[in-house]
PyMOL CGO cylinders between C-alpha atoms (Angstrom):
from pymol import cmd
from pymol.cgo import CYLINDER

trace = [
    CYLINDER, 107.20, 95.60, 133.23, 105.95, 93.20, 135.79, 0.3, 1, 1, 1, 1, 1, 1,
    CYLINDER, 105.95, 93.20, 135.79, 102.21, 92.30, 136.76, 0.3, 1, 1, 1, 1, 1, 1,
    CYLINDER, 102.21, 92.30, 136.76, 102.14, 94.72, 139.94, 0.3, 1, 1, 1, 1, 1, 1,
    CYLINDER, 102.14, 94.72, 139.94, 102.81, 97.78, 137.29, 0.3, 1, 1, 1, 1, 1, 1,
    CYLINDER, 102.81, 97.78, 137.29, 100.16, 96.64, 134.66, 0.3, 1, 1, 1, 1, 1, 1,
    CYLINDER, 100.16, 96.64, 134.66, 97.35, 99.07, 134.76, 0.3, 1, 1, 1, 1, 1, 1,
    CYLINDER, 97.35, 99.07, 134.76, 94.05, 97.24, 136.03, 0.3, 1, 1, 1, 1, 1, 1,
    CYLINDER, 94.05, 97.24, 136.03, 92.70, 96.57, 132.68, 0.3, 1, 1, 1, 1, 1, 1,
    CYLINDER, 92.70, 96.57, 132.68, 95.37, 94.59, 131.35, 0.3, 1, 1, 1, 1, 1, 1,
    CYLINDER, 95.37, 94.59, 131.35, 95.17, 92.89, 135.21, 0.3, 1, 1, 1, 1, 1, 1,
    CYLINDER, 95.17, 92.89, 135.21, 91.97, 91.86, 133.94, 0.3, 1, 1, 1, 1, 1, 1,
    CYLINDER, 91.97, 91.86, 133.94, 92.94, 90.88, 130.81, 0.3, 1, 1, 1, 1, 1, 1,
    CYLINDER, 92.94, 90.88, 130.81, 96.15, 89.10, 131.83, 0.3, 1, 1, 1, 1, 1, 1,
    CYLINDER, 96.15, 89.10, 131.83, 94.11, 86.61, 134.40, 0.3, 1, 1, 1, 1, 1, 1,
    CYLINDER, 94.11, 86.61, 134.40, 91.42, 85.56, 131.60, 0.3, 1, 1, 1, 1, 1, 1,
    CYLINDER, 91.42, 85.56, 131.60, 92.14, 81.95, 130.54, 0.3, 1, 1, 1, 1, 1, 1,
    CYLINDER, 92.14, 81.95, 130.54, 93.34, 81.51, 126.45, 0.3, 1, 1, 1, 1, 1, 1,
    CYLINDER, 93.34, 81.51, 126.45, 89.98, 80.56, 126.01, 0.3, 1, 1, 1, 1, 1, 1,
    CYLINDER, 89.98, 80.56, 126.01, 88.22, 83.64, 127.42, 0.3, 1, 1, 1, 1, 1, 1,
    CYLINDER, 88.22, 83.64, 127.42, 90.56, 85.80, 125.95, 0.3, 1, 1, 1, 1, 1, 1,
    CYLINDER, 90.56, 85.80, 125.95, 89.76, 84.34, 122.21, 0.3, 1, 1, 1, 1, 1, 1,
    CYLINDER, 89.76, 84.34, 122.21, 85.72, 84.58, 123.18, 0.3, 1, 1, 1, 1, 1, 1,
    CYLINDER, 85.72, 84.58, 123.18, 86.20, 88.22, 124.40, 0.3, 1, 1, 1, 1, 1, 1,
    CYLINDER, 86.20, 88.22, 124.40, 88.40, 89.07, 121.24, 0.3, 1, 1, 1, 1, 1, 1,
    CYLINDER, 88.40, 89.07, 121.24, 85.76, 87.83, 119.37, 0.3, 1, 1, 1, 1, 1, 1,
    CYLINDER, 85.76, 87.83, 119.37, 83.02, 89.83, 120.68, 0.3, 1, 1, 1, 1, 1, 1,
    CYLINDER, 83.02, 89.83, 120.68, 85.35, 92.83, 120.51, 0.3, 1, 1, 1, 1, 1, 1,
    CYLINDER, 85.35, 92.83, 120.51, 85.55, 91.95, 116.38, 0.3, 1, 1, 1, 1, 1, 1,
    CYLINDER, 85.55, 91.95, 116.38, 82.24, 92.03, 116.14, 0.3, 1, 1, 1, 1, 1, 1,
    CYLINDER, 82.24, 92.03, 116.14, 81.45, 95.07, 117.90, 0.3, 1, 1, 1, 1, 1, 1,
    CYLINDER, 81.45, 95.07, 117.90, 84.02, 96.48, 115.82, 0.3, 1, 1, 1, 1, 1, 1,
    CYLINDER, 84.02, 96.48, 115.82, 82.72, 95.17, 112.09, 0.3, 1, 1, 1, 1, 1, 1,
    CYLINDER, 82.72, 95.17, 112.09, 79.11, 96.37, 113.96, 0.3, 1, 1, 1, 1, 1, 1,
    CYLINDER, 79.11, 96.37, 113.96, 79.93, 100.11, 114.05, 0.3, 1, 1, 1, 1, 1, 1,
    CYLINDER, 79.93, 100.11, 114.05, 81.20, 99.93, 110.35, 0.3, 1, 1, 1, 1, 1, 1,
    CYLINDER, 81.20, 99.93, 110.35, 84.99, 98.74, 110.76, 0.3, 1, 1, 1, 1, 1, 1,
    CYLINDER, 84.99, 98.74, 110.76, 86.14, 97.62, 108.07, 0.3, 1, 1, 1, 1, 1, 1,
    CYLINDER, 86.14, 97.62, 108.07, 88.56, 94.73, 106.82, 0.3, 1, 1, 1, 1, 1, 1,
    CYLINDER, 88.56, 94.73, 106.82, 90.29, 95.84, 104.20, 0.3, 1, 1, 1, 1, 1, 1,
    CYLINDER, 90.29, 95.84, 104.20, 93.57, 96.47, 104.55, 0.3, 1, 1, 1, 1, 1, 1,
    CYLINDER, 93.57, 96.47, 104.55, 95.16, 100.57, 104.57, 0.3, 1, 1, 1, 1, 1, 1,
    CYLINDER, 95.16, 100.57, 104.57, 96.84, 101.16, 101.05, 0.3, 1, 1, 1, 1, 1, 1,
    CYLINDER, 96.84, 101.16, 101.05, 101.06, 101.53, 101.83, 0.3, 1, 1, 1, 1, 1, 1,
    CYLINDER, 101.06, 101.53, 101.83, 102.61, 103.77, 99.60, 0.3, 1, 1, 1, 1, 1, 1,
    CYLINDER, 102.61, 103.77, 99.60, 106.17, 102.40, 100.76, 0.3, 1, 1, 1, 1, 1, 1,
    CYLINDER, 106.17, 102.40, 100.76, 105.60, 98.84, 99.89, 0.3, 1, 1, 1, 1, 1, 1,
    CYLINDER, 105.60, 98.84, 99.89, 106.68, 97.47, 96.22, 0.3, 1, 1, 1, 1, 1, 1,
    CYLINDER, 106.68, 97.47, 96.22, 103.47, 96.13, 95.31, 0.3, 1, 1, 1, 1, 1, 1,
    CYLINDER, 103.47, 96.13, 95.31, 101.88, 99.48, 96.47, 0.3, 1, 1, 1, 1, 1, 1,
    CYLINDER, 101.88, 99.48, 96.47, 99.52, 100.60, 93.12, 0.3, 1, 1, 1, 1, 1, 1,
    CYLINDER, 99.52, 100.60, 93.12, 98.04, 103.82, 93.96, 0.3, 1, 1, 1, 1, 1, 1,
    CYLINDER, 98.04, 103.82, 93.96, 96.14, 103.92, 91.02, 0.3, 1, 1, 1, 1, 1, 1,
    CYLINDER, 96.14, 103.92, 91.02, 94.18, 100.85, 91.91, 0.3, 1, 1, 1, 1, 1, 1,
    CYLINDER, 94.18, 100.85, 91.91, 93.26, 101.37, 94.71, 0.3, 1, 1, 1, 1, 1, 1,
    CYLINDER, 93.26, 101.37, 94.71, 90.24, 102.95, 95.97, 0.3, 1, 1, 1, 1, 1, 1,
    CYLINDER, 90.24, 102.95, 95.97, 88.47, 104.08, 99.13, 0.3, 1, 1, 1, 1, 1, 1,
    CYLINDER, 88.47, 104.08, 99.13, 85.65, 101.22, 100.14, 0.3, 1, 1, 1, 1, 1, 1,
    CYLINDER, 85.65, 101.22, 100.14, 81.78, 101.84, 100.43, 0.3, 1, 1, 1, 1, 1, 1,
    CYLINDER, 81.78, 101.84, 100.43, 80.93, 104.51, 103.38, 0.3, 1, 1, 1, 1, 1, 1,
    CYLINDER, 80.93, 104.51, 103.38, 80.93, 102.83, 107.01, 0.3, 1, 1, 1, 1, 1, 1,
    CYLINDER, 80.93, 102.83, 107.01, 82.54, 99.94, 105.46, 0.3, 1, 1, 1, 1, 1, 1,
    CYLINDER, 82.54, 99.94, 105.46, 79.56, 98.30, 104.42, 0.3, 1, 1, 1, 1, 1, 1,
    CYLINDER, 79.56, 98.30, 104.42, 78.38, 97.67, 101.30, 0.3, 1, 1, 1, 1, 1, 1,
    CYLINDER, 78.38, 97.67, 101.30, 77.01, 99.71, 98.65, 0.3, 1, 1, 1, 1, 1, 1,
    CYLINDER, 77.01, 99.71, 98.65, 73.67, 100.08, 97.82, 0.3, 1, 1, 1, 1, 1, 1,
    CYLINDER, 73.67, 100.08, 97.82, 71.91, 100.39, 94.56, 0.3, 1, 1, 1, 1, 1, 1,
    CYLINDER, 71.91, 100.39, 94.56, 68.15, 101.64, 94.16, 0.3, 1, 1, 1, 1, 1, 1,
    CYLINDER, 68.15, 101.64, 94.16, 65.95, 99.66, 91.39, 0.3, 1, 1, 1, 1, 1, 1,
    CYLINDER, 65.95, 99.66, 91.39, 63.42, 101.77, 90.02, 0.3, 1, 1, 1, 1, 1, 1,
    CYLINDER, 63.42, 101.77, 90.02, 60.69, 100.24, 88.51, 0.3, 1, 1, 1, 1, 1, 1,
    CYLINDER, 60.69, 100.24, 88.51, 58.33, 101.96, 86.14, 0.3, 1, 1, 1, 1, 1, 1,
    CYLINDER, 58.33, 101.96, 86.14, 54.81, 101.07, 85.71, 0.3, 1, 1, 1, 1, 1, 1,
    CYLINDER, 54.81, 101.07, 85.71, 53.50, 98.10, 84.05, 0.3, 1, 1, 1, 1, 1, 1,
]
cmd.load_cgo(trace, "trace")
């Protein structure tokens, strides 16, 4: 594929300098982790070291749980 047949956007992309690219990437990660993406890894059921039994599906959103304290009255 040459440049003429990239679509615009990867035009765009194409002309950034390393350094721009890296700052862009990293503003794309955090939009990403922002709307709950998470960094854990998708389980493989074809790889050796694949456990099914240990893994589990992380918190909701890929955030972190949370746990309610309730306090009674003193």
């Amino acid at each position: 594929m040459t440049y003429e047949q990239l679509p615009d956007e990867w035009k765009e992309w194409v002309d950034l300098t390393p350094l721009e690219r890296f700052r862009r990437s990293e503003q794309l990660f955090a939009q990403y982790l922002a709307m709950g993406g998470s960094l854990d890894p998708d389980p493989d059921p074809t790889s050796p070291f694949d456990d099914p039994e240990a893994w589990r599906p992380g918190a909701a959103h890929g955030r972190a749980g949370l746990r309610l304290l309730r306090r009674g009255a003193s």
